[in-house]
N, C-alpha and C positions, 0 to 999 in steps of 0.2 A: 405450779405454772403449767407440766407438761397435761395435770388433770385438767385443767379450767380449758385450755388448747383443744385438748381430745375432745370435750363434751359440748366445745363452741362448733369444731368440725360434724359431728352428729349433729347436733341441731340444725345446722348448717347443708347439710346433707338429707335430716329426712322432711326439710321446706322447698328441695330440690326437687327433692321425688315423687313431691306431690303437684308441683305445677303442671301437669298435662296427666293428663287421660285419653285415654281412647278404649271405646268399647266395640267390638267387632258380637255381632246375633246375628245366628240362623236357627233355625230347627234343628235343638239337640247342639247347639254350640254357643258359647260365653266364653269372650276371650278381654281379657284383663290389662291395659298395657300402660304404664306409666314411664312417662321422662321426665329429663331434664333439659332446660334453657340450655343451648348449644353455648350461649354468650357468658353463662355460668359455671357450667362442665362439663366435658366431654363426654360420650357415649351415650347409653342408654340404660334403663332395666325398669322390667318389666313383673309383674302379678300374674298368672294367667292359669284360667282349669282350660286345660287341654282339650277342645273337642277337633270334630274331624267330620270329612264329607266326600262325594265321590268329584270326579270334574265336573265343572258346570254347574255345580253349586250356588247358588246367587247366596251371595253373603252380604247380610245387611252391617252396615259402618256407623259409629256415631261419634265424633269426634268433640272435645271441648281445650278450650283455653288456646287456644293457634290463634295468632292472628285477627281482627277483626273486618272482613271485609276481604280475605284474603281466599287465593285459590291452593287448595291440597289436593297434591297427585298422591295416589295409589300406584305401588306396583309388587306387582307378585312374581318374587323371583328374579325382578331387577328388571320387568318387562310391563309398561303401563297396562293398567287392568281399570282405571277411569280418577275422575277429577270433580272436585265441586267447589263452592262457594263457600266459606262461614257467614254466618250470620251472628253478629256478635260475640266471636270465637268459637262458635261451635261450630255442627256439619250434623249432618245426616241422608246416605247414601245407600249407593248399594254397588255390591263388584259381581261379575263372576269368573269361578276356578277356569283357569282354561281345561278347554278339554283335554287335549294334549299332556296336561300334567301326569307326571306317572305318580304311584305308589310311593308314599314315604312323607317325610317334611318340607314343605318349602315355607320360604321367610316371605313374608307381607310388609310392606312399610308405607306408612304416611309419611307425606312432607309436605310443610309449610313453606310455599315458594318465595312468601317475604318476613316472614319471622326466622323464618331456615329451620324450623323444630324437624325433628325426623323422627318417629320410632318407629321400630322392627318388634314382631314377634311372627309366631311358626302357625302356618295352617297343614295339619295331617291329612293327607288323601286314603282315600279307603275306595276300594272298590266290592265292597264283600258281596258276600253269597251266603245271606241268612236264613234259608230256608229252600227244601224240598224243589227243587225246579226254577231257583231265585228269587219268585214272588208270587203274593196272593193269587197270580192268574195262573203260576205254573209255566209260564214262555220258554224256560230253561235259556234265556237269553239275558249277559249281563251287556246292555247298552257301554257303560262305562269302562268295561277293564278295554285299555289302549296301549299295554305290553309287549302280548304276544300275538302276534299278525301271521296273514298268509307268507309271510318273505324273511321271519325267523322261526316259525314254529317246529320247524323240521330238527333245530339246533337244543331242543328242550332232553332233560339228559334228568335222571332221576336224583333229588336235590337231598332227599330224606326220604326214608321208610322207618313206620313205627310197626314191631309184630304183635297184636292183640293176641288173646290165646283162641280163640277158633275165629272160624270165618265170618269176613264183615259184607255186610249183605245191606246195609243201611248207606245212606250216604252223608255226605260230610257238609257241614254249614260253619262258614267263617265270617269274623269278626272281630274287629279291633286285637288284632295278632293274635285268634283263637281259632281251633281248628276241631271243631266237635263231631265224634265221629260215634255211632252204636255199633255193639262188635256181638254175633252167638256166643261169646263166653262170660253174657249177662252183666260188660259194662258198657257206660257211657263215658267215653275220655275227655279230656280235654290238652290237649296239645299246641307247644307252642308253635305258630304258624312256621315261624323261619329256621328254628331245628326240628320239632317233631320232637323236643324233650316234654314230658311229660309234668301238668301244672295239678290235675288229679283225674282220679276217678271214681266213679259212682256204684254200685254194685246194684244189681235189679233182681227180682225173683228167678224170671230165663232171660232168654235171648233176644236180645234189641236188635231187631232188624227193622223197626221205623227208622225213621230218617229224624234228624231234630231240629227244631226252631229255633232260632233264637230271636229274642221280644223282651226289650225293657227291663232287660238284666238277667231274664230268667231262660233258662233252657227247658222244652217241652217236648219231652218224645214215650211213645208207646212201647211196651215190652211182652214179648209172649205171653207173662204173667197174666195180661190181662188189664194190668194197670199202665194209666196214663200219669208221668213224672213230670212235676211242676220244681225244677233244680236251681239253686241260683249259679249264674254264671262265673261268678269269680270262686267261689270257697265247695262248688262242688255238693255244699246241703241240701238235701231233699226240702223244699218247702210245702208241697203237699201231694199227694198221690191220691187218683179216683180209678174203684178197680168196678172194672166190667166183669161183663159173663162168655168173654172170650179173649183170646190175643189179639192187641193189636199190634196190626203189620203197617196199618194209614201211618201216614208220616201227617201230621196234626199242621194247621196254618193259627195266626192269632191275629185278629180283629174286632172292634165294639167291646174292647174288654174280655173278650169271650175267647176260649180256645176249640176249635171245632176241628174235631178225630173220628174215625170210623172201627168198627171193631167186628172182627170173629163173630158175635154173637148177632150179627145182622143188623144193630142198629146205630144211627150217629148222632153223637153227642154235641152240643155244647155247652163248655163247664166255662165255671169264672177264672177269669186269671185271676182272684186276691187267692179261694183258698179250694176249687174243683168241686164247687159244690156244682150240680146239674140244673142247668137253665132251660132246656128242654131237648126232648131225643126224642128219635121216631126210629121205625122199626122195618124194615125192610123185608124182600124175602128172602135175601141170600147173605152170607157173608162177605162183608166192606171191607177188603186190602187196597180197594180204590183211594187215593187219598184226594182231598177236596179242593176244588179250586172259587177263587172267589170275585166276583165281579158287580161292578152295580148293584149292591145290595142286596144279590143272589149266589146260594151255594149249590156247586155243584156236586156232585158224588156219584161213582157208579155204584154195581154192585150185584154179585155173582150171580143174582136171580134174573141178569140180562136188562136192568133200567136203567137208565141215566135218570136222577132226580136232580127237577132244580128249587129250591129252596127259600124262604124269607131269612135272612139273616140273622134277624132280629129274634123273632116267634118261630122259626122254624115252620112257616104255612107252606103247603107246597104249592108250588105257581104252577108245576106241568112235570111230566114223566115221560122216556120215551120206551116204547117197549121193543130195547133193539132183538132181544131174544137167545145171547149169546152171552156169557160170562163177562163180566168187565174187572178185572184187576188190573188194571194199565189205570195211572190217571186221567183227568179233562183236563187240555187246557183252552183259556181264551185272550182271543184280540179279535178287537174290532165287532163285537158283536157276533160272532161266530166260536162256536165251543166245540172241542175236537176230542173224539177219544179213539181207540181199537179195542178193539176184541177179538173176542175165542173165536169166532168166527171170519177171522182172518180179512177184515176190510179196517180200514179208519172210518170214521162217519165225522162231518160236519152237520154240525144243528144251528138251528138261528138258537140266538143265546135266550134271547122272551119269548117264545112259543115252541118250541123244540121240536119246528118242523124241521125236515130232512134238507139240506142246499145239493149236499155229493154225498157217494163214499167211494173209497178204492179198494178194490180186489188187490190182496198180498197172497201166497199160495200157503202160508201156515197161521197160524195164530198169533196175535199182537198183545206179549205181556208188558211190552214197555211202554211209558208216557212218552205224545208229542210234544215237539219244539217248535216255536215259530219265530221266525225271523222276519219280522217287518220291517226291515230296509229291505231285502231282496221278495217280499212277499211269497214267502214261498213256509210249507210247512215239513215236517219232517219224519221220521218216525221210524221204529226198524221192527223187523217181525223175526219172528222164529222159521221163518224161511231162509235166514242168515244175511238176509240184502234190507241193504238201507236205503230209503224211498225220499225223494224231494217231491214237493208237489205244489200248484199254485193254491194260495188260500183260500181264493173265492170260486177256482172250479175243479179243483181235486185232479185237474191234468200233472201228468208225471213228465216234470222238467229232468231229471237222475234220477240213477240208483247207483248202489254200489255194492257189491259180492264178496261176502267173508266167507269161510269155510263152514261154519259154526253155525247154529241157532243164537240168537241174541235178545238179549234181557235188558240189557243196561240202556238206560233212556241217554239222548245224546245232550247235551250243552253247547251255546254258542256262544262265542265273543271275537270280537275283532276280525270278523270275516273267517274264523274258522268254525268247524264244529267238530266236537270231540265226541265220542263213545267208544265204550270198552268192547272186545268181543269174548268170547269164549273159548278164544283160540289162543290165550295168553298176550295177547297184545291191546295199549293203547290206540289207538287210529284216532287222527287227525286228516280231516280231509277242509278241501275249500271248498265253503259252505254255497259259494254261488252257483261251481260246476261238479263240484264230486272229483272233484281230482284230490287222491291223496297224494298229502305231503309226509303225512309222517306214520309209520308203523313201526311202534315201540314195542319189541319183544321183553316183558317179565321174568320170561323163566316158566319151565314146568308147572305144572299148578296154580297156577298166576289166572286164573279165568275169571269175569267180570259179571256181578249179576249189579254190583253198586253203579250208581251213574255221576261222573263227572260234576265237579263244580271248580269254576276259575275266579279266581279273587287276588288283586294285588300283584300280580301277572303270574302265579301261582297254579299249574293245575291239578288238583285234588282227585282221588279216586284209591275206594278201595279193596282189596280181594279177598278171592274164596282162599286165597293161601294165608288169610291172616294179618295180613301188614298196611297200613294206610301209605300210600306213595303220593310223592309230591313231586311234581315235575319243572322245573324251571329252567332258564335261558341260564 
């Protein structure tokens, strides 16, 4: 009796489970959600492969078996996020994340306003920072993180330090609770975001002072050796390596299937992301520590022979060259049709992006090894020199709205989010200033030895950054 009971209950239960659906699509997200008839049984449960997105995310809904004719609210977090129609018990819609949502899990639910169906499942917020300067343009600017502001940044206190064994000269790219860093003692880590314990590492011929990617599972960074590492993200395996005829230092971007890095031996590559086999490379006359930035279907590169090249993406044809005549190991970046670099020669130059005539540049009094940042809400562009001062500027005519005065020469390219902007100096301190006026709010002393040539990245209100003393720090509210 109590068998025949038990296996009426399971039957009974998995024709429950199955009466409603809801499928939530976006880009890079499938979420699974099944209930039960409220008038059946109580609660919910759900199917679901886990994906995730920054705020603002438009996520598209598809709802079936609710109601026919009937209106389903949406709300995320217990706070309406939109509402529609079924049409024959289905739906098909779309919400977006608020902006405002921080970092972490929040709960989604539909309901049915006259069948009463409800279910709940979890949407992950991410605000990462997958690459060298954020994104393919290099902006060093994450629109999304909405943590750390001008009116707590000051309150950020060192959360975790991991110590590599020599100094980290590379910068850090995060994702989905991963914290990838290249370190001079020839690895590439992989650290958990929120302790900084360690999930593995990679070992290289020398010293990874590129910076790494991360793209579609895989981790892509340059090593002294020469060669460009194509890694997988979870398990740490090499999946393939393309060795050049010098080190590289390019911190590599990936688009068109294609990974495109510059290298020591003057010329830039791009390889395939299946297995680095060479799609086509040209040959420069200096050595490329410049690393690339990408825009409408053109790449840019500097490169120590004093040219800015810009590039087919595709074929590699070249559209135009500018002959600034001065070293360029600082990257380019772009917005709005305007591409921004410095140089040995101590100015920033703004180029129109399609014909690489001149718009400005600005006179700094020493030499510019670090990448610009641009922050287009404030339109204004950024940049520091080895004259030790960090320069604001407008982006369409290179006037200097600030600056700001470190003791030091400085390397580390700055990062912006949430109205602050962050860079390291080489005076052992983080600096946090307000990215509108240059007022600092915060100056966080490391300790001896603690000097910055790595450049900031903030993700998940997290800020990343790591030193010539060896240790990756993580700074949090």
């Amino acid at each position: 009796m109590k068998g025949r009971y038990f296996r009426a209950t399971i039957a009974h239960y998995k024709i429950q489970l199955m009466s409603f659906l809801l499928i939530l699509l976006m880009p890079g997200l499938f979420l699974v959600i099944a209930a039960r008839h409220s008038a059946h049984a109580a609660g919910t449960s759900l199917n679901l492969i886990q994906r995730t997105g920054p705020p603002s995310s438009t996520v598209k809904v598809m709802g079936v078996d609710f109601g026919s004719s009937e209106t389903v609210v949406l709300t995320f977090d217990g706070a309406p996020v939109g509402s529609t129609i079924t049409s024959g018990g289905g739906f098909t819609t779309t919400f977006q994340i608020p902006w405002l949502a921080k970092a972490g899990s929040h709960t989604v639910q539909a309901s049915g306003q006259t069948s009463k169906l409800t279910v709940t499942t979890t949407f992950t917020v991410q605000t990462s920072w997958s690459t060298f300067g954020y994104n393919i343009q290099r902006m060093r600017f994450n629109p999304y993180e909405n943590s750390v502001s001008t009116s707590n940044v000051s309150k950020l206190n060192v959360g975790w330090n991991y110590p590599t064994g020599s100094a980290i000269n590379s910068s850090p790219a995060i994702a989905n609770g991963n914290v990838y860093i290249g370190s001079s003692d020839k690895r590439l880590f992989d650290l958990d975001s929120k302790t900084g314990i360690v999930k593995w590492s990679m070992m290289a011929g020398d010293a990874i002072n590129s910076s790494p990617t991360i793209s579609n599972g895989s981790i892509y960074v340059g090593s002294n050796d020469g060669k460009l590492y194509a890694v997988d993200a979870l398990s740490g395996k090499i999946r393939w390596t393309t060795t050049t005829k010098g080190p590289i230092l390019s911190s590599p971007i990936v688009a068109n299937d294609l990974v495109y890095v510059g290298s020591n031996d003057s010329s830039f590559y791009a390889l395939s992301t299946k297995n680095g086999s060479i799609k086509w490379s040209i040959t420069t006359g200096g050595a490329i520590s410049s690393s690339p930035a990408l825009a409408k279907g053109i790449l840019y590169i500097g490169s120590a022979d004093g040219k800015l090249y810009a590039l087919d993406a595709l074929t590699g044809t070249l559209k135009w060259s500018d002959t600034i005549g001065s070293p360029l190991t600082g990257s380019p970046a772009i917005n709005d049709g305007i591409v921004y670099i410095g140089a040995d020669d101590h100015k920033l130059y703004a180029l129109d992006a399609l014909t690489g005539t001149l718009k400005w540049s600005y006179s700094t009094t020493n030499m510019i090894r670090s990448s610009p940042a641009i922050y287009d809400w404030q339109q204004l562009v950024y940049i520091a020199s080895m004259d030790g001062k960090f320069y604001a500027l407008n982006v369409k005519t290179g006037k200097l709205k600030w600056s700001y005065t470190t003791p030091h020469p400085l390397l580390s390219s700055p990062a912006i989010a949430y109205g602050v902007l962050y860079f390291g100096g080489n005076d052992n301190q983080l600096y946090a200033l307000n990215a509108a006026t240059g007022a600092k709010i915060l100056d966080y002393n490391i300790g001896a030895g603690s000097d910055f040539t790595s450049s900031p990245a903030i993700a998940d209100g997290v800020v990343y950054i790591g030193s010539v003393d060896a240790k990756l720090y993580a700074f949090h509210l």
